[in-house]
N, CA and C of each residue as an Amber inpcrd file, in Angstrom:
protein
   495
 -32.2440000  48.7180000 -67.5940000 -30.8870000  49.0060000 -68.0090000
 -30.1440000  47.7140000 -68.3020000 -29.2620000  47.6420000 -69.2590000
 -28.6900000  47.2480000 -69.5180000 -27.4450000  46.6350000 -68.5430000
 -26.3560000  45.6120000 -69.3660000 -25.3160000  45.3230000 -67.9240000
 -25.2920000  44.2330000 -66.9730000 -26.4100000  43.9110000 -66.5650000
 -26.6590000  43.1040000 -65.7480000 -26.0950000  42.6100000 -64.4240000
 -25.4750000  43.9240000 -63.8650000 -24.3750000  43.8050000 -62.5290000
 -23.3010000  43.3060000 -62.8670000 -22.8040000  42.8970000 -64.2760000
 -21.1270000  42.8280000 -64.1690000 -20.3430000  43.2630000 -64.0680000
 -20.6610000  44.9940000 -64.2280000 -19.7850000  45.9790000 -64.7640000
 -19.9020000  47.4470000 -63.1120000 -18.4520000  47.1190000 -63.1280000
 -17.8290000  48.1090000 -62.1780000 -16.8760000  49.0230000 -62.4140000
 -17.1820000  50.2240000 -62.1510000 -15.8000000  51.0750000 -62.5090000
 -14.9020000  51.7530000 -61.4610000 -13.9810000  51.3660000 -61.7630000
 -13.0420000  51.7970000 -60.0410000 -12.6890000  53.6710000 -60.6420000
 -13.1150000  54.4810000 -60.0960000 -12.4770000  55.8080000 -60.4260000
 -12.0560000  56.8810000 -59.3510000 -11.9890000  57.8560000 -59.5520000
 -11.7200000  59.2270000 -58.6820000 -13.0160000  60.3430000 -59.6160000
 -14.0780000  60.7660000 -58.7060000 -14.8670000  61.5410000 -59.5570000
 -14.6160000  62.6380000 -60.6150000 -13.0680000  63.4100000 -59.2400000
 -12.8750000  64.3280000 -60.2890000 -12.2270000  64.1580000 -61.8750000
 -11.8870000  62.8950000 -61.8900000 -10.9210000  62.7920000 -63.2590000
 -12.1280000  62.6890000 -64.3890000 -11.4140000  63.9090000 -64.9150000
 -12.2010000  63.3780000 -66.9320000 -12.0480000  62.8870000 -67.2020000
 -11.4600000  61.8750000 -67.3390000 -10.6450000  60.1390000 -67.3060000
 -12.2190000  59.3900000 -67.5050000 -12.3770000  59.4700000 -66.1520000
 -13.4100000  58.5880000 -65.0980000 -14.8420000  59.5020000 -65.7590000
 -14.6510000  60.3100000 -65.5620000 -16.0790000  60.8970000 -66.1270000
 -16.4390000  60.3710000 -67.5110000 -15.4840000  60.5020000 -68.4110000
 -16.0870000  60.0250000 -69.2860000 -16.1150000  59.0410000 -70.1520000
 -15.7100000  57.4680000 -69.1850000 -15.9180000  56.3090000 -69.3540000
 -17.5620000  56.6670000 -68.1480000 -17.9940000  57.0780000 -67.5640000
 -19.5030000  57.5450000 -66.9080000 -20.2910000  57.8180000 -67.9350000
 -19.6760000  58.7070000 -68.6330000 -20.9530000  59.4010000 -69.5650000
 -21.5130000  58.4090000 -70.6520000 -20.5280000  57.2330000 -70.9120000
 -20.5160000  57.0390000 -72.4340000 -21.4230000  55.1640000 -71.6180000
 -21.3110000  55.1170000 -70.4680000 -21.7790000  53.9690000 -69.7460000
 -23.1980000  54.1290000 -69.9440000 -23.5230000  55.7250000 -69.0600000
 -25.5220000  56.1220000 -68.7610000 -25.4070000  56.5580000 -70.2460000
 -24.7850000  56.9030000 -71.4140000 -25.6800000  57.1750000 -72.7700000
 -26.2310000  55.9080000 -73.5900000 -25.4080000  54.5630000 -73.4100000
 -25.6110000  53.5280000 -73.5410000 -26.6410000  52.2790000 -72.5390000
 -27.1600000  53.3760000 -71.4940000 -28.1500000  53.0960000 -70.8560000
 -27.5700000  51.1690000 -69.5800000 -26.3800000  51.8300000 -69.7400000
 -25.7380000  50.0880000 -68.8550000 -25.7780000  50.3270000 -67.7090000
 -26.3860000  49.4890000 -67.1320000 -26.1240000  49.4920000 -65.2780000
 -24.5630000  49.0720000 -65.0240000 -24.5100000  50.0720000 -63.7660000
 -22.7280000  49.1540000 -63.0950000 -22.6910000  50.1190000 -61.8540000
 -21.9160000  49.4750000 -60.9120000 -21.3540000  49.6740000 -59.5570000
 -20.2510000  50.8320000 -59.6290000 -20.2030000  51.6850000 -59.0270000
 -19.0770000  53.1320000 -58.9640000 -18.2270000  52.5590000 -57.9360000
 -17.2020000  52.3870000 -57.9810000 -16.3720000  52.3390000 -56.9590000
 -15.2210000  53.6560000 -56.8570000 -15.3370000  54.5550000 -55.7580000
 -14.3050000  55.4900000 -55.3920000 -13.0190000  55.0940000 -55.1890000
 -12.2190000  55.6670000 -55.7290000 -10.7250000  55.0630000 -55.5730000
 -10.2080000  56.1670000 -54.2480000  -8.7720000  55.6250000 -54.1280000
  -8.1490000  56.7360000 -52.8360000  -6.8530000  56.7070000 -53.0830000
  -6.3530000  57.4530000 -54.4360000  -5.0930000  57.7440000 -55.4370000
  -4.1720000  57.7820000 -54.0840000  -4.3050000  58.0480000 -53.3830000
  -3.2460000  58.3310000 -52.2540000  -2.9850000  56.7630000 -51.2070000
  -4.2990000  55.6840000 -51.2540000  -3.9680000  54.5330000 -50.9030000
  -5.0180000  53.6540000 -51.4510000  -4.3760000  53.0840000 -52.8270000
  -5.2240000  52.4720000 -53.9800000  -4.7890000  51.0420000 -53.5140000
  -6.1590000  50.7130000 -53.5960000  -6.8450000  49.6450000 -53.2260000
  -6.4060000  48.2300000 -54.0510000  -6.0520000  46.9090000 -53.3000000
  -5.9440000  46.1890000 -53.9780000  -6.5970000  45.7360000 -55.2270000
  -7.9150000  46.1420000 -55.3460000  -8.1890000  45.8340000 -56.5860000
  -8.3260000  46.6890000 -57.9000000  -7.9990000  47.7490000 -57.7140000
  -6.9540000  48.6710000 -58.5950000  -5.6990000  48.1810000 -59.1420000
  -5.0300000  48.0290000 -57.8810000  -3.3370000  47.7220000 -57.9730000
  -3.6460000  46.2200000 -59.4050000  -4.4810000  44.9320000 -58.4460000
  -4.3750000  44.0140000 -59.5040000  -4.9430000  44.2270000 -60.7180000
  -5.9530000  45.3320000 -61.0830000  -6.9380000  45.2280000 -62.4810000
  -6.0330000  46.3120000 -63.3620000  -5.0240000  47.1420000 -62.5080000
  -4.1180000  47.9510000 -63.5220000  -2.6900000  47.8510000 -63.5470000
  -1.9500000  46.7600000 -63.0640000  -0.6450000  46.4710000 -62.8290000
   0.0210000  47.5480000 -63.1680000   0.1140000  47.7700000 -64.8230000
   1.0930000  48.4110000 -65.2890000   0.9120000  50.0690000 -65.2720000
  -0.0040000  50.5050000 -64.9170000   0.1670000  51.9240000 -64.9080000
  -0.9290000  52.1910000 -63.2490000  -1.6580000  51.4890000 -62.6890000
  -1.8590000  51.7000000 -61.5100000  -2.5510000  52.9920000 -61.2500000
  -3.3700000  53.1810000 -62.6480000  -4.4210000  54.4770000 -62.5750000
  -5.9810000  54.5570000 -62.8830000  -6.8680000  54.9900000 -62.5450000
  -8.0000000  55.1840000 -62.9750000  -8.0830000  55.8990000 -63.9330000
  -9.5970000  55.4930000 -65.2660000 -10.6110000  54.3870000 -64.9210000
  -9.9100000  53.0810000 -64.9920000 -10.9560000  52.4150000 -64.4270000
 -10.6020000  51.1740000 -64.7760000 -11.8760000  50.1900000 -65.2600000
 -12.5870000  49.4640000 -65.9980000 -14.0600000  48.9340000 -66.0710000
 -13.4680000  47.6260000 -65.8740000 -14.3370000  47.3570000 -65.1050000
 -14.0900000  45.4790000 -64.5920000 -15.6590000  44.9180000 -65.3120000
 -15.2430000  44.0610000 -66.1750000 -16.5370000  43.3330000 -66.8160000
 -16.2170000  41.7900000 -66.8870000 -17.4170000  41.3950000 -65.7340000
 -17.1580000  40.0140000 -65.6040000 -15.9760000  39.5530000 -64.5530000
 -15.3140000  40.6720000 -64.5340000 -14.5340000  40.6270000 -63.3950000
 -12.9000000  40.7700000 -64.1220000 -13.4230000  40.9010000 -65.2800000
 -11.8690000  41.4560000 -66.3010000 -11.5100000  42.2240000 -66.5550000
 -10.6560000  42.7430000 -66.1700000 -10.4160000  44.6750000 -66.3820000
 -10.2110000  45.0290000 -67.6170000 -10.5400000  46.3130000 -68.1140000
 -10.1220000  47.0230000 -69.1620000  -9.9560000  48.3950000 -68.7230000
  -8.3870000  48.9450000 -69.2410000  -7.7330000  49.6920000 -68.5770000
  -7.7440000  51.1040000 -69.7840000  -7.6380000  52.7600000 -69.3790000
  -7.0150000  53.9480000 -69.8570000  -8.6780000  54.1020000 -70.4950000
  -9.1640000  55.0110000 -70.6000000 -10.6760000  55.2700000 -70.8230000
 -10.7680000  55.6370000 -72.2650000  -9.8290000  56.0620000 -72.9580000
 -10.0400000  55.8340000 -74.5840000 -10.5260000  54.1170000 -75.0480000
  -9.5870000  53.3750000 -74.6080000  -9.7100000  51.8340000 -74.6140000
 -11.2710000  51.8280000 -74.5140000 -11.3020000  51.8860000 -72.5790000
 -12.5160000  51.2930000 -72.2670000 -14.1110000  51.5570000 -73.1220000
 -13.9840000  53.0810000 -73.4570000 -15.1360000  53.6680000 -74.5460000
 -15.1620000  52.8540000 -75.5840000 -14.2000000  52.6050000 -76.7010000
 -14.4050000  51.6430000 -77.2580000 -14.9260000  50.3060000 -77.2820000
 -14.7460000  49.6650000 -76.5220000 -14.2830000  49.0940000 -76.0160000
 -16.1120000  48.3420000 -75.1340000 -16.8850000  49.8720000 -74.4600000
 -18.1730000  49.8800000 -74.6550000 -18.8360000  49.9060000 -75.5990000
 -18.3840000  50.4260000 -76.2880000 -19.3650000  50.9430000 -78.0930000
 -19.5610000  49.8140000 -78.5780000 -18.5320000  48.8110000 -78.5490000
 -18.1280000  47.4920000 -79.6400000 -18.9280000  46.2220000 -78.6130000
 -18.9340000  46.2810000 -77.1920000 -19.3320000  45.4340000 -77.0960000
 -20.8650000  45.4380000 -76.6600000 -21.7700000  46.5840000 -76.4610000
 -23.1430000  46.8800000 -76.5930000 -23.2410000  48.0140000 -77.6360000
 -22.9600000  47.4260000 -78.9400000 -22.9890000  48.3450000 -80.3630000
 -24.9330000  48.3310000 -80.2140000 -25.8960000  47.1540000 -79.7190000
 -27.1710000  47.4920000 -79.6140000 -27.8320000  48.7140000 -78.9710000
 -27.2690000  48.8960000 -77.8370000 -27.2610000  49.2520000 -76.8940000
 -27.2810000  51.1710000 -76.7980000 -28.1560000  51.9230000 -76.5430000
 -28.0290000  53.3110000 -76.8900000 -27.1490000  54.0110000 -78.1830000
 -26.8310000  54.9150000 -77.9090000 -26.3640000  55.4000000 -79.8060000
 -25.0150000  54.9450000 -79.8150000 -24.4110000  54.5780000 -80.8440000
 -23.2000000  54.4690000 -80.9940000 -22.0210000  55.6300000 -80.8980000
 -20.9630000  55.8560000 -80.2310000 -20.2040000  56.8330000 -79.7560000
 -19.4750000  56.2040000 -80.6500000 -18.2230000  55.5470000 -81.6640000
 -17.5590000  55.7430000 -82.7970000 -18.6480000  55.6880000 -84.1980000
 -18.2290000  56.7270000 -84.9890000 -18.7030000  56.6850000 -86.1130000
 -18.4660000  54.6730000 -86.4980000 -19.6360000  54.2470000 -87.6210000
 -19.5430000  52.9700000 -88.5780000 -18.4480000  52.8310000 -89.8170000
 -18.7330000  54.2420000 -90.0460000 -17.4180000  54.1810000 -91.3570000
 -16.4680000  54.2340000 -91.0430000 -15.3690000  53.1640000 -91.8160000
 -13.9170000  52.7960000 -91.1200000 -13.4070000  54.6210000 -90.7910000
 -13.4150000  55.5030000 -92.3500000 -12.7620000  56.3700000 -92.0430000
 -13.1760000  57.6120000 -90.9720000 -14.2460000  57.5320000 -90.9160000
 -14.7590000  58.3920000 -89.8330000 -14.9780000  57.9400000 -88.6560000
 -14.3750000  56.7360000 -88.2750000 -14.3970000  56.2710000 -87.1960000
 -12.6340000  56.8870000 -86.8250000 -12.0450000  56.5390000 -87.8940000
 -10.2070000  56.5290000 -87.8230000 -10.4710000  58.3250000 -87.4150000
 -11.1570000  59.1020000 -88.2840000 -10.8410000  60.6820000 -88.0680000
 -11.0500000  61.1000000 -86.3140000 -12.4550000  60.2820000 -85.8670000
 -12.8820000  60.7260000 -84.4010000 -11.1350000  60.4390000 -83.4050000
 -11.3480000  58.9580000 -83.8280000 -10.0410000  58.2690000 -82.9670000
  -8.6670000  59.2820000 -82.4920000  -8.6680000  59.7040000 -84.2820000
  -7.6090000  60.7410000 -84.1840000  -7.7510000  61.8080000 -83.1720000
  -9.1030000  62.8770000 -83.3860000  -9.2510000  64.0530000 -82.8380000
  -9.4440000  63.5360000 -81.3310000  -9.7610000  62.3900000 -80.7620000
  -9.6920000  62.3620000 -79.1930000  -8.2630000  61.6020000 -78.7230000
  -7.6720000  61.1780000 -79.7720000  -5.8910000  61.4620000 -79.0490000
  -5.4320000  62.2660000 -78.9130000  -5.5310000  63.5500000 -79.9220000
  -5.4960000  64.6120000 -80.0860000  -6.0740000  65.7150000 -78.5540000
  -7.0910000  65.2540000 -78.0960000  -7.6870000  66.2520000 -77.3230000
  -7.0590000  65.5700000 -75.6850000  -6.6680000  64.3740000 -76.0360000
  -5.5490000  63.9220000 -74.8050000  -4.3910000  64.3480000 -74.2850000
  -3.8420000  64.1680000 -75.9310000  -2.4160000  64.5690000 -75.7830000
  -1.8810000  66.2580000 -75.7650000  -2.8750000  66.8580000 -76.6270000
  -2.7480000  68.5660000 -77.0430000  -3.0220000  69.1840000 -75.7760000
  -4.7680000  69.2970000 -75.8420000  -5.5540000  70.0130000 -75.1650000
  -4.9800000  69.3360000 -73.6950000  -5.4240000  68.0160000 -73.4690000
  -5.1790000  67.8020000 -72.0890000  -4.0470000  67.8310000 -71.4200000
  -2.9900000  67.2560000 -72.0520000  -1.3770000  68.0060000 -71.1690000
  -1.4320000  69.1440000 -71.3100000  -1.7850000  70.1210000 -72.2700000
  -1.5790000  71.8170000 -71.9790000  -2.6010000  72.2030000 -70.5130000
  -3.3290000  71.6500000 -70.4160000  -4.4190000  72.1050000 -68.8970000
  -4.1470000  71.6240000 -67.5950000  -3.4410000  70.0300000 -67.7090000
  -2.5970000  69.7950000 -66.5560000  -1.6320000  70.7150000 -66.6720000
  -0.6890000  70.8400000 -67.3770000   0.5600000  71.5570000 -67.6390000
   0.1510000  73.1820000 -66.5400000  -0.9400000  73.5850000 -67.4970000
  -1.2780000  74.9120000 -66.8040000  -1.8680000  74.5770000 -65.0460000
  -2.3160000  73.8840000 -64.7600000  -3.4560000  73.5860000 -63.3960000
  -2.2660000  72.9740000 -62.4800000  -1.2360000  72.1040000 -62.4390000
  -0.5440000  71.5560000 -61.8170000   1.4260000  71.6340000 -61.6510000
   1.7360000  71.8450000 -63.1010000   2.6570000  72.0510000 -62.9790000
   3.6410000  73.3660000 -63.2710000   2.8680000  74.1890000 -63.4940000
   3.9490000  75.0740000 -63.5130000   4.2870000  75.7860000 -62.1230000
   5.5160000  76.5640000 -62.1440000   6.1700000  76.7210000 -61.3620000
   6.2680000  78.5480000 -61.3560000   6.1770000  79.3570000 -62.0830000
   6.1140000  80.3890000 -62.0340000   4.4770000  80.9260000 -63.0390000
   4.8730000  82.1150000 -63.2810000   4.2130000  82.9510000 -64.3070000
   4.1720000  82.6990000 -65.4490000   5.6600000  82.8430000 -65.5250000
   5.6840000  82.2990000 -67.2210000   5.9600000  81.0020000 -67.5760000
   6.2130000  80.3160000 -66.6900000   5.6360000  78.8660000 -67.0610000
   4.1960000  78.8880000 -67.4570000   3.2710000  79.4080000 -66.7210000
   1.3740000  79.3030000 -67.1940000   1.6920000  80.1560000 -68.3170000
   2.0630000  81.1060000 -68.4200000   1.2040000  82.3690000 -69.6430000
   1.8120000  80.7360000 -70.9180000   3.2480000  80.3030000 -70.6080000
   3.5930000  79.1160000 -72.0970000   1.9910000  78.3030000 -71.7630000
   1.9730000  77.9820000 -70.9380000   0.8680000  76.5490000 -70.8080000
  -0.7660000  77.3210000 -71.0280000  -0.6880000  78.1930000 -71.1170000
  -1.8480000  79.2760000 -71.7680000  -1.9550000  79.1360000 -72.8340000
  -0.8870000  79.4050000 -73.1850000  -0.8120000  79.8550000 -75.3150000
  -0.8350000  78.5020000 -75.6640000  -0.1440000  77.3120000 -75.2660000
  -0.0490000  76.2530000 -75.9770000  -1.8730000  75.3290000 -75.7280000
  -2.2670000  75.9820000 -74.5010000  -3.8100000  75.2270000 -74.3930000
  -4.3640000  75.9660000 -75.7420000  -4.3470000  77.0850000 -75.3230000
  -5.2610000  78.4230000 -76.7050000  -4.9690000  77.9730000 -78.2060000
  -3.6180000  77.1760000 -78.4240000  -3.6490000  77.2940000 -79.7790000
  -4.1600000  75.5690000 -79.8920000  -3.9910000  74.3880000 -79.3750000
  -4.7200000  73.2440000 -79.1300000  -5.8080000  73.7940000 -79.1990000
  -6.8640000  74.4390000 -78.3990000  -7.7680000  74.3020000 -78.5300000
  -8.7180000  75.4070000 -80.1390000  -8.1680000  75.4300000 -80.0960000
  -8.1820000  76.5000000 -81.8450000  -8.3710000  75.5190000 -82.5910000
  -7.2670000  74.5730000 -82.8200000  -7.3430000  73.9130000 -83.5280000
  -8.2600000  73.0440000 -83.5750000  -8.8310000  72.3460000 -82.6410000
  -9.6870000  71.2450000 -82.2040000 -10.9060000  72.7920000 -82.5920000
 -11.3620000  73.7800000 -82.3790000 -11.6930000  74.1960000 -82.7640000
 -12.0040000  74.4910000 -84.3600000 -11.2320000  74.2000000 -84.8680000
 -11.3780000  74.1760000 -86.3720000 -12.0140000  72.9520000 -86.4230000
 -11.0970000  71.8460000 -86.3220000 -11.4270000  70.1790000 -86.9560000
 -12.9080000  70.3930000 -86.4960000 -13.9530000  70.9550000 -85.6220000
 -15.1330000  70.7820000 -85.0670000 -16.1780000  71.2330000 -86.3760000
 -15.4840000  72.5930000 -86.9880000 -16.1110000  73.1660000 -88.3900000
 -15.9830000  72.2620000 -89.2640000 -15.2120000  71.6700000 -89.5670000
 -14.7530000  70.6710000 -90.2930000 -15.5240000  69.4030000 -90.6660000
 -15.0620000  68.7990000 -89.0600000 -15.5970000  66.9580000 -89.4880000
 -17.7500000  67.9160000 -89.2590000 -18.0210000  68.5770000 -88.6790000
 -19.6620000  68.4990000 -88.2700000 -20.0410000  69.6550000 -89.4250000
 -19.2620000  69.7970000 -90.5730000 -20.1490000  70.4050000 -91.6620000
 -20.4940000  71.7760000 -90.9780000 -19.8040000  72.4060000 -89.8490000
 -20.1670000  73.4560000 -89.3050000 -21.4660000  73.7160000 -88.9880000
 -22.6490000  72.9670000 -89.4550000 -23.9890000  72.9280000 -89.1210000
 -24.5820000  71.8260000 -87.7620000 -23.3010000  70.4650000 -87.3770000
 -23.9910000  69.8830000 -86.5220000 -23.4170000  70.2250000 -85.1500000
 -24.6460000  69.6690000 -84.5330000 -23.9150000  70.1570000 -82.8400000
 -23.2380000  69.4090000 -82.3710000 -22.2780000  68.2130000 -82.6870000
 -21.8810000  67.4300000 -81.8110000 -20.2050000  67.2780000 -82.8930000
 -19.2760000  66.8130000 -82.6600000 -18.4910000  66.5150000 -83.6520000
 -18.5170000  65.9490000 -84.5400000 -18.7320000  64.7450000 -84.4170000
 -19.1660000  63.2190000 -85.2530000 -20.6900000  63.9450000 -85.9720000
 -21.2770000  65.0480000 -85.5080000 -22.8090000  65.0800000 -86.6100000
 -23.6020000  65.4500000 -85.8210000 -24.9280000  64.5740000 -85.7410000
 -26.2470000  65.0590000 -85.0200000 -26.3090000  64.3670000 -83.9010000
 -25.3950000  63.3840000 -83.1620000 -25.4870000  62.9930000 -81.5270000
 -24.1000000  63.0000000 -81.2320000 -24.0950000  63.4820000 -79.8820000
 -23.1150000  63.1690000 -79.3480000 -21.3410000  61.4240000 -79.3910000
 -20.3750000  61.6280000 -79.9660000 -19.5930000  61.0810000 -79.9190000
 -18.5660000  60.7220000 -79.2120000 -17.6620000  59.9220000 -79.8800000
 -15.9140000  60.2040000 -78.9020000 -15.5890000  61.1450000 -78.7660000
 -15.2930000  62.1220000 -79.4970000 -14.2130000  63.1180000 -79.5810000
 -15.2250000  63.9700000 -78.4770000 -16.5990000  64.2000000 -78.7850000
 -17.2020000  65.0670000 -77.6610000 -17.3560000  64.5180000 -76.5260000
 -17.5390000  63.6370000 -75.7350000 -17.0550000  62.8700000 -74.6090000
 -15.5000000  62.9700000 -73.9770000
């Protein structure tokens, strides 16, 4: 494997955050150290590798953090582009379309599922945070027919990408 023990990731298992700066680490075949975080009493070296937002993931490479797991994926791709399959498309614009659809699946899909899982407060607070996940995910549903020619299994085509990560 790849990596060579520089690379550590401070996370919380359950976050999709953290998972999938994981997934996109073992598809690229890189060794690194898991470190469990404890959101409830985060550890000095959290606090210093994320000053400004003080959240997991976090990838420490070399001992330099790179922070928010859209970043860090990139961020992997670009700097072991040798290294297992590439997770952003090569072409500027189909790299720009993925980029899009996984801000998209941050900002849409994923505040509508916290929204629904954590914050609402009644009934009809969820049935709103229902409909607004259902129609996000419709849509991201479409763009999937779309960018994969409706024939591939992954978004980006025939392997797994960003937006599917």
């Amino acid at each position: 494997m790849a990596g060579g023990g520089d690379l550590k990731v401070l996370g919380v298992w359950t976050s999709p955050f953290v998972i999938r700066v994981r997934i996109v680490l073992n598809l690229k075949g890189l060794a690194y150290e898991y470190a469990e975080e404890d959101l409830g009493n985060k550890s000095a070296l959290l606090l210093g590798s994320n000053p400004v937002n003080k959240t997991v993931p976090v990838l420490l490479h070399g001992g330099r953090p790179v922070n928010e797991s859209q970043v860090i994926i990139q961020y992997i791709d670009e700097v072991w582009a040798g290294s297992g399959p590439a997770v952003l498309p090569r072409d500027p614009y189909e790299r720009a379309v993925a980029r899009f659809w996984a801000a998209y699946v941050d900002d849409k899909v994923g505040s509508a599922w916290t929204g629904m899982l954590f914050r609402c407060r009644n009934e009809e607070e969820r049935a709103e945070a229902v409909a607004r996940a259902d129609e996000a995910l419709l849509t991201l549903e479409g763009a999937l027919g779309e960018c994969s020619g409706g024939k591939k299994p992954f978004f980006g085509g025939d392997g797994i990408g960003l937006v599917d990560v």
